[in-house]
N, CA, C and O of each residue as an XYZ file, in Angstrom:
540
protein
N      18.783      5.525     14.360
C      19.663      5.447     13.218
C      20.213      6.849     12.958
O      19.562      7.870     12.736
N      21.751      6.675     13.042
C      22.244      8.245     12.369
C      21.403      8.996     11.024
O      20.993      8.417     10.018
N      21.311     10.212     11.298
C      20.756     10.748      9.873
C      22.314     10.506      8.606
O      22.223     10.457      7.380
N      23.296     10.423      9.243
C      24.170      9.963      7.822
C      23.859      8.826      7.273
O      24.136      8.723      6.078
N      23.274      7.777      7.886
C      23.323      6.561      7.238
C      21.409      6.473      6.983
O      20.892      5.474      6.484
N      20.814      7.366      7.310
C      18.965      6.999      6.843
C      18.747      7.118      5.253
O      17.816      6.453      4.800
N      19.550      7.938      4.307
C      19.569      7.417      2.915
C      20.088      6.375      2.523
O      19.275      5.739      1.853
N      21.426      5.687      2.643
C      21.741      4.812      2.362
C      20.889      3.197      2.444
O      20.782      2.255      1.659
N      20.348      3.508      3.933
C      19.723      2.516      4.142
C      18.219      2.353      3.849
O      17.484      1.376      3.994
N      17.888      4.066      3.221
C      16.139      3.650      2.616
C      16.065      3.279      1.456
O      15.147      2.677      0.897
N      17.709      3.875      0.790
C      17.617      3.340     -0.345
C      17.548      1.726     -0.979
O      16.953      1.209     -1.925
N      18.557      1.201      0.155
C      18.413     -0.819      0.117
C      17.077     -0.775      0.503
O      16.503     -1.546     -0.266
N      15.721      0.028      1.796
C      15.019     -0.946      2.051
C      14.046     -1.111      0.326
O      13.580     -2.092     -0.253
N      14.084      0.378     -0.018
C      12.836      0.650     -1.426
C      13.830     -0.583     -2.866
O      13.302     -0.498     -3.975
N      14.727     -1.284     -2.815
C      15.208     -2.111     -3.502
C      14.393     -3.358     -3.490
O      14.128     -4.060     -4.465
N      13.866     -3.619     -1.680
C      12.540     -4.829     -1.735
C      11.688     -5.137     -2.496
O      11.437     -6.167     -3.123
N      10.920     -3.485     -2.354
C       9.840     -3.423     -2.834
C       9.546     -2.971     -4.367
O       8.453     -2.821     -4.915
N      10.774     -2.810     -4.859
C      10.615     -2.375     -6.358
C      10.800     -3.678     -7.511
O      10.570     -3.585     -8.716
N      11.202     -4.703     -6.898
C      11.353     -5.835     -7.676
C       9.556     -6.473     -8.062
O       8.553     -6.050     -7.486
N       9.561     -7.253     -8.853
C       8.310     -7.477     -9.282
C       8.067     -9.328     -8.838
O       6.933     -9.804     -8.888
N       9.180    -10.120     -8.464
C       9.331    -11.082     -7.970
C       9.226    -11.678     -6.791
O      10.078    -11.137     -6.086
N       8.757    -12.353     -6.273
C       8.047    -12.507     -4.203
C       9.958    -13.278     -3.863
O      10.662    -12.985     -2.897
N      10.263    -14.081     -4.802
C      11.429    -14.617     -4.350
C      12.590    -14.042     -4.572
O      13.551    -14.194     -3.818
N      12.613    -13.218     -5.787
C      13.798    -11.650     -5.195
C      13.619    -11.067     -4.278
O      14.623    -10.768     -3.632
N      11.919    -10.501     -3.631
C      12.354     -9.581     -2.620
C      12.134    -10.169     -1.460
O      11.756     -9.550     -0.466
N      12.377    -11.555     -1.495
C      12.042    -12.366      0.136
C      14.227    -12.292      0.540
O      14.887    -12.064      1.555
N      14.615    -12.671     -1.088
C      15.693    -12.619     -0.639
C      16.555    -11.422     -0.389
O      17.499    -11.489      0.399
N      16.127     -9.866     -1.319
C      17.001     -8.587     -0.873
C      16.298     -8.204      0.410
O      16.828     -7.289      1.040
N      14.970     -8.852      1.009
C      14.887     -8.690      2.754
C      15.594     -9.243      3.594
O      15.712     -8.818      4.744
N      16.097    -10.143      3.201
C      16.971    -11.104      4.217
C      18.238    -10.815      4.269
O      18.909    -10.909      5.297
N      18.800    -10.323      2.821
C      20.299     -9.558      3.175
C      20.187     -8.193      3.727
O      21.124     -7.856      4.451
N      19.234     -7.330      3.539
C      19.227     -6.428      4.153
C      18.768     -6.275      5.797
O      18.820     -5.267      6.502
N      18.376     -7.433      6.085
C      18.245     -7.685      7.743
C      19.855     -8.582      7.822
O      20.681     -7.998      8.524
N      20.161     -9.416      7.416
C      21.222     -9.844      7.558
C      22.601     -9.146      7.624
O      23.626     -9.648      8.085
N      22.446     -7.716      7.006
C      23.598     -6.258      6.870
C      23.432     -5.738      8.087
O      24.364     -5.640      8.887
N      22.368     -5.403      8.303
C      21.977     -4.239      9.361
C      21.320     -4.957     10.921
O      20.820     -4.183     11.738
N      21.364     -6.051     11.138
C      20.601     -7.211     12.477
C      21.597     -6.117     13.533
O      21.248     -5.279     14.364
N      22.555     -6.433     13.203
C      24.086     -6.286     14.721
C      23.926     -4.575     14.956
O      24.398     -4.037     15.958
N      23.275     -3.894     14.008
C      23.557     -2.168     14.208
C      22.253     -1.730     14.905
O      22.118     -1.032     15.910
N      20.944     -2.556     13.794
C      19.786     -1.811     14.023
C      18.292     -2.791     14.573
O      17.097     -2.920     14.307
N      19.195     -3.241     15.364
C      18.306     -4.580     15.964
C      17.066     -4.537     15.916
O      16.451     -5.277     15.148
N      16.513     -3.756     16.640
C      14.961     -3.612     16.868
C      14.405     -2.987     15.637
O      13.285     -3.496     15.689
N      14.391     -2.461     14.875
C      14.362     -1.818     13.989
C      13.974     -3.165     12.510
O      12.953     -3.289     11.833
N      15.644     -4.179     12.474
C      15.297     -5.188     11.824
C      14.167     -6.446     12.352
O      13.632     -7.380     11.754
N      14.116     -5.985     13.677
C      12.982     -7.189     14.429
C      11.686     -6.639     13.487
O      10.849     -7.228     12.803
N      11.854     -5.708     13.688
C      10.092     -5.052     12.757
C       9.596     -5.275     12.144
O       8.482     -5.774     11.981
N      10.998     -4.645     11.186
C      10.977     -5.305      9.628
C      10.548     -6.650      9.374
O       9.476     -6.866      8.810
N      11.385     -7.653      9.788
C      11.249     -9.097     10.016
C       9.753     -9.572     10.226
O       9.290    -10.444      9.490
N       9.019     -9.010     11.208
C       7.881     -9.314     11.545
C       6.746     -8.897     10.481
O       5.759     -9.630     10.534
N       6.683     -7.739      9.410
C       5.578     -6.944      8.427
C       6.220     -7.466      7.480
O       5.655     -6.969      6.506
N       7.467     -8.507      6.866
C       7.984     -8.288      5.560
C       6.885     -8.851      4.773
O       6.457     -8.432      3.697
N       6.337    -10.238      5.713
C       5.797    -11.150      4.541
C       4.273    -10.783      4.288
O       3.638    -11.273      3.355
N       3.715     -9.840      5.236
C       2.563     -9.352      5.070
C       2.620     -7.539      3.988
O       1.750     -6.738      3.646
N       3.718     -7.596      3.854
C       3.599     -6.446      3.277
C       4.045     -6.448      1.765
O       3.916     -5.458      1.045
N       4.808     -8.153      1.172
C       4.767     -8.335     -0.040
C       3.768     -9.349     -0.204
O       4.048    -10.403     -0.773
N       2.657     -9.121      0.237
C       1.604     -9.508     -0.468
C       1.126     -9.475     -1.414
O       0.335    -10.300     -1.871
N       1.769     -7.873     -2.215
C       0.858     -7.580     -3.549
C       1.612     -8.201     -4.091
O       1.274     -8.079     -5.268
N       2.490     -8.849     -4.054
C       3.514     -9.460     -5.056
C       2.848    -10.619     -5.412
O       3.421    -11.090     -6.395
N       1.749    -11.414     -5.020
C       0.949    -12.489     -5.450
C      -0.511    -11.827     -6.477
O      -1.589    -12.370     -6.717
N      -0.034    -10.616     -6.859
C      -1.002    -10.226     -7.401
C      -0.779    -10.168     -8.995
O       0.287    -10.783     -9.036
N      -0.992     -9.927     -9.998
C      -0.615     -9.546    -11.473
C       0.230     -8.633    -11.454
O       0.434     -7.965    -10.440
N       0.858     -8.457    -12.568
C       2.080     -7.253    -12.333
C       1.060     -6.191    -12.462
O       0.631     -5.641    -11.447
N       0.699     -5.910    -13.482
C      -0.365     -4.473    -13.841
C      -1.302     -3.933    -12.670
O      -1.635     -2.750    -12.740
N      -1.779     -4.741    -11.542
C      -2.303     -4.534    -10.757
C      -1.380     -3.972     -9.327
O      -1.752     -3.340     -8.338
N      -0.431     -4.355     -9.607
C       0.677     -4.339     -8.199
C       0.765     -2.640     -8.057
O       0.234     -2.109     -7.081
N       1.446     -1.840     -9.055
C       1.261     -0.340     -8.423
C       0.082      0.424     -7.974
O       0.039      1.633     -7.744
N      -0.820     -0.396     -7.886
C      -2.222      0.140     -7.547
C      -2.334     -0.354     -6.333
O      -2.766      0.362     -5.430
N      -1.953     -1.694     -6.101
C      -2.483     -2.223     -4.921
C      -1.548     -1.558     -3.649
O      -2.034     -1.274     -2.554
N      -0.203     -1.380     -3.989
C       0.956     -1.342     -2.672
C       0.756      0.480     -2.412
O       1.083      0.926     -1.313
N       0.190      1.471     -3.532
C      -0.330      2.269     -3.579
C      -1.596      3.148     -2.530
O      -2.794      3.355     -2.724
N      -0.980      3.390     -1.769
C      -2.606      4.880     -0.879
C      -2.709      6.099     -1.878
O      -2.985      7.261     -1.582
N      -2.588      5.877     -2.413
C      -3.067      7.397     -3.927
C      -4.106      7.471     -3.631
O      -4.483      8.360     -2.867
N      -4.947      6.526     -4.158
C      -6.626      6.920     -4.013
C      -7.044      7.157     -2.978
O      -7.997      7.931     -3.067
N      -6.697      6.735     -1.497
C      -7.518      6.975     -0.829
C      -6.292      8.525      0.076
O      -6.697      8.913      1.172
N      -5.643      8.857     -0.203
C      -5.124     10.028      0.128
C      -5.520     11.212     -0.327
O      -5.564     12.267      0.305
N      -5.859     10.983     -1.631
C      -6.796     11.874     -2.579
C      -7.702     11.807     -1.993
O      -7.812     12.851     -1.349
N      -8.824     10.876     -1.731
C      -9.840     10.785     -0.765
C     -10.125     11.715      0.816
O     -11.067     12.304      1.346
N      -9.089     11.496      1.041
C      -8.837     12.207      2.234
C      -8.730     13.609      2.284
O      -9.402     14.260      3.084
N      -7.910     14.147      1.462
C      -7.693     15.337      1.100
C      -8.521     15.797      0.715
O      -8.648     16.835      1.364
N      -9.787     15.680     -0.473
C     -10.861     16.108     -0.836
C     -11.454     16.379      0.546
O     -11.271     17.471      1.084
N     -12.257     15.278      1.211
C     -12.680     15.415      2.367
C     -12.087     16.393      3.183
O     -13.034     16.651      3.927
N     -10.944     17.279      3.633
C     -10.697     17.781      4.279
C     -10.790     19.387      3.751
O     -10.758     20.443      4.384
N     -10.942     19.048      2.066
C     -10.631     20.648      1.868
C     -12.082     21.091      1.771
O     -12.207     22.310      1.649
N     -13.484     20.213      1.804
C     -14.874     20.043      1.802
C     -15.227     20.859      3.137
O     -16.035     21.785      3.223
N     -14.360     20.251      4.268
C     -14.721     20.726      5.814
C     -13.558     21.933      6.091
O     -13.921     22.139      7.249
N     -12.965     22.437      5.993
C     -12.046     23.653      5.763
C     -13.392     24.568      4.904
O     -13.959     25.431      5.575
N     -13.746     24.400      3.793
C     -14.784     25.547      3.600
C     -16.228     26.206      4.264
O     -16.892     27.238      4.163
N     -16.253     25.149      4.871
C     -17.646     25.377      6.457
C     -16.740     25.956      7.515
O     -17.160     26.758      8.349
N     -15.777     25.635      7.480
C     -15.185     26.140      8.961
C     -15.513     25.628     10.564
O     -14.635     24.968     11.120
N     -16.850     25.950     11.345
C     -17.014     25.617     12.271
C     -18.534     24.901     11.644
O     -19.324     25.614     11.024
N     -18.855     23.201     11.931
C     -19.707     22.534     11.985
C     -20.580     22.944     13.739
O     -20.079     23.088     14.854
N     -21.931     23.015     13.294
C     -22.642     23.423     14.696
C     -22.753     21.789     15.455
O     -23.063     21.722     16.644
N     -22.534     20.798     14.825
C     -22.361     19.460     15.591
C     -21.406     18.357     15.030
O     -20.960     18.632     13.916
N     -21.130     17.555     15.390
C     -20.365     16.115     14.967
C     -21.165     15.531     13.879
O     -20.612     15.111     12.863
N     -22.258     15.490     14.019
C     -22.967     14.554     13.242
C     -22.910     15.334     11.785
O     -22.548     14.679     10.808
N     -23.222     16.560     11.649
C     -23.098     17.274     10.416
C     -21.698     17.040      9.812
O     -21.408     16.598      8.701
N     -20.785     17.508     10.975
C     -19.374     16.714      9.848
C     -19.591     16.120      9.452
O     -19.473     16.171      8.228
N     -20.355     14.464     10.341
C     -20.262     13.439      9.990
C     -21.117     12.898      8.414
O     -20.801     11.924      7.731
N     -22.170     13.810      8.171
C     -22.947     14.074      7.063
C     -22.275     14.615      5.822
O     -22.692     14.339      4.697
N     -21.025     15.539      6.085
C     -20.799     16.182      5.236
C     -19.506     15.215      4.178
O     -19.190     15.074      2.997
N     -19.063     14.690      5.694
C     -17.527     13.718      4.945
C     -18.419     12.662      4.288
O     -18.001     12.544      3.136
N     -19.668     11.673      4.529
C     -20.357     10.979      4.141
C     -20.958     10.923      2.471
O     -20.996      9.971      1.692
N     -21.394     12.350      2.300
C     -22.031     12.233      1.402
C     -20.306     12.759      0.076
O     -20.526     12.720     -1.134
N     -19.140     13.088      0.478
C     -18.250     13.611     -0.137
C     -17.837     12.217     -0.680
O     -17.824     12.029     -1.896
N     -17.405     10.964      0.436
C     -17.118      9.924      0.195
C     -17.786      9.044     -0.735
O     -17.166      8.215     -1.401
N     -19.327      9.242     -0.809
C     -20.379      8.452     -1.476
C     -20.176      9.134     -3.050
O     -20.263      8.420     -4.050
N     -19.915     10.492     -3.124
C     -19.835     11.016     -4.430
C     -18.369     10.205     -4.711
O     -18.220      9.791     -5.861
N     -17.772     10.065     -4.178
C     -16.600      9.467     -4.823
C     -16.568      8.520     -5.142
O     -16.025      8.243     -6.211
N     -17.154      7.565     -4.334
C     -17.658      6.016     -4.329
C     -18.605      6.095     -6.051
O     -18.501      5.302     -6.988
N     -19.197      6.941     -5.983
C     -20.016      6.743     -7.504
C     -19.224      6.964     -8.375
O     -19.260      6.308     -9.416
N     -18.342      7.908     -8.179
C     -17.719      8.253     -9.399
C     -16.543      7.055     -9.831
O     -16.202      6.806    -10.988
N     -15.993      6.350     -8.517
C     -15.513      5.005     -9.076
C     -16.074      3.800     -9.389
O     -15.414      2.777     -9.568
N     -17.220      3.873     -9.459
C     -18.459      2.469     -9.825
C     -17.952      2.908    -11.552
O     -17.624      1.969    -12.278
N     -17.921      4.109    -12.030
C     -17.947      4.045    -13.101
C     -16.648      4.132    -13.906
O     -16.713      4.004    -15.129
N     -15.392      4.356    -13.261
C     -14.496      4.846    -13.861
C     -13.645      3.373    -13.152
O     -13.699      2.969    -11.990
N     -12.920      2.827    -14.266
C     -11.806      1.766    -14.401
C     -10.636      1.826    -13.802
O      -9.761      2.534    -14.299
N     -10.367      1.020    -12.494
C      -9.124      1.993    -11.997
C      -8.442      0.541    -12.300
O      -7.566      0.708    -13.149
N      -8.511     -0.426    -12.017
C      -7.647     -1.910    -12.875
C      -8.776     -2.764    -13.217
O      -9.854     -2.976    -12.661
N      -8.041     -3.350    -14.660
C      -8.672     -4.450    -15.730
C      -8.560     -5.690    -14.578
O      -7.503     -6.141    -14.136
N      -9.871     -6.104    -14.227
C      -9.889     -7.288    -13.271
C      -9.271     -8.748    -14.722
O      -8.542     -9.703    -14.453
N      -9.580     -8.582    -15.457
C      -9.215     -9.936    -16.795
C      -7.851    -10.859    -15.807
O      -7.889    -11.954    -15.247
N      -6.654     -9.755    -15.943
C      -5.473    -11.041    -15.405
C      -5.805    -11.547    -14.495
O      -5.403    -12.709    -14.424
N      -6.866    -10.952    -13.047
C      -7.014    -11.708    -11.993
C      -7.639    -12.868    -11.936
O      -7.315    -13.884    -11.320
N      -8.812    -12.605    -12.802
C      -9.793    -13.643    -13.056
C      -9.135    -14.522    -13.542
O      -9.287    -15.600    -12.967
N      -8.201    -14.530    -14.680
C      -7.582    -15.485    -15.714
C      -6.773    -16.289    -14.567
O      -6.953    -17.504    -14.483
N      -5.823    -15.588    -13.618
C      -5.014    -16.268    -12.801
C      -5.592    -17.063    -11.806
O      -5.039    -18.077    -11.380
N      -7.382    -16.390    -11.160
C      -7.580    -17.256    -10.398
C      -7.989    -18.886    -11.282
O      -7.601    -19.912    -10.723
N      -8.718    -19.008    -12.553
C      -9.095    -19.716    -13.235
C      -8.286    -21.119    -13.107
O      -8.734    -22.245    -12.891
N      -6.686    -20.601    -13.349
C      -5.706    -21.213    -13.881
C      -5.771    -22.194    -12.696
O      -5.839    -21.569    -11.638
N      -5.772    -23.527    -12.532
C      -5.283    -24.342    -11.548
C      -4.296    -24.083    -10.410
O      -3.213    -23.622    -10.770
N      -4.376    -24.179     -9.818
C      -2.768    -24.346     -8.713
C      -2.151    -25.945     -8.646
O      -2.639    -26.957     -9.148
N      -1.210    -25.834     -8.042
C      -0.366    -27.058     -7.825
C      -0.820    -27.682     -6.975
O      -0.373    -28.829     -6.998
N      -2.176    -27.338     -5.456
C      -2.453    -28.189     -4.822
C      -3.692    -28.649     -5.161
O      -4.036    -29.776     -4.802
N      -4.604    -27.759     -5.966
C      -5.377    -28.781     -6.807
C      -5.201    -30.014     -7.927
O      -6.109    -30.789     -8.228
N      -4.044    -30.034     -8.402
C      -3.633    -30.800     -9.450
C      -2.647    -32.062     -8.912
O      -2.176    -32.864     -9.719
């Protein structure tokens, strides 16, 4: 893809994913493969193939959705971990890394047992609610 046209066109694809509706953004995927099929073929084959696995969170609660479509936490995660092994410098084996990223991850892991990152209530409430093929 020309770099003149890679804004224009990231800007339609992030239009998908900013809607809060599975049947708005099933349909601004389909015009936007339907614009761009004849220019950026393989490219829209891709697309085509991850769309419906990648608005998944869209079956989720709204309040929950920027969390879920979200790598924040675990990028933060990552980053901690790396700036942990940057202050040792040279590990005398693998396994000690492997000790060191372990126990960094587990402190984190505790510290989210306790801290609220989404109100499970709407999920529970939504799974509660009947569906249409039970009824």
């Amino acid at each position: 893809m020309p770099q003149s046209e890679r804004e224009a066109v990231a800007e339609e694809l992030k239009e998908v994913f900013t809607v809060k509706r599975r049947s708005t953004a099933e349909s601004l995927a389909q015009g936007f493969m339907e614009r761009y099929r004849e220019r950026y073929r393989r490219a829209v084959e891709v697309f085509a193939q991850g769309i419906e696995e990648a608005l998944t969170y869209l079956e989720f609660p709204g309040s929950h959705q920027g969390q879920i479509k979200s790598t924040n936490v675990l990028e933060r995660l990552f980053r901690e971990v790396k700036r942990r092994t940057k202050v040792v410098g040279v590990f005398p084996s693998e396994k000690s890394l492997a000790n060191l990223a372990t126990v960094v991850m587990l402190r984190a892991s505790e510290d989210w047992a306790f801290r609220r990152y989404m109100d499970m209530g709407p999920l529970w409430a939504a799974e509660e609610k009947p569906t249409k093929k039970a009824t």
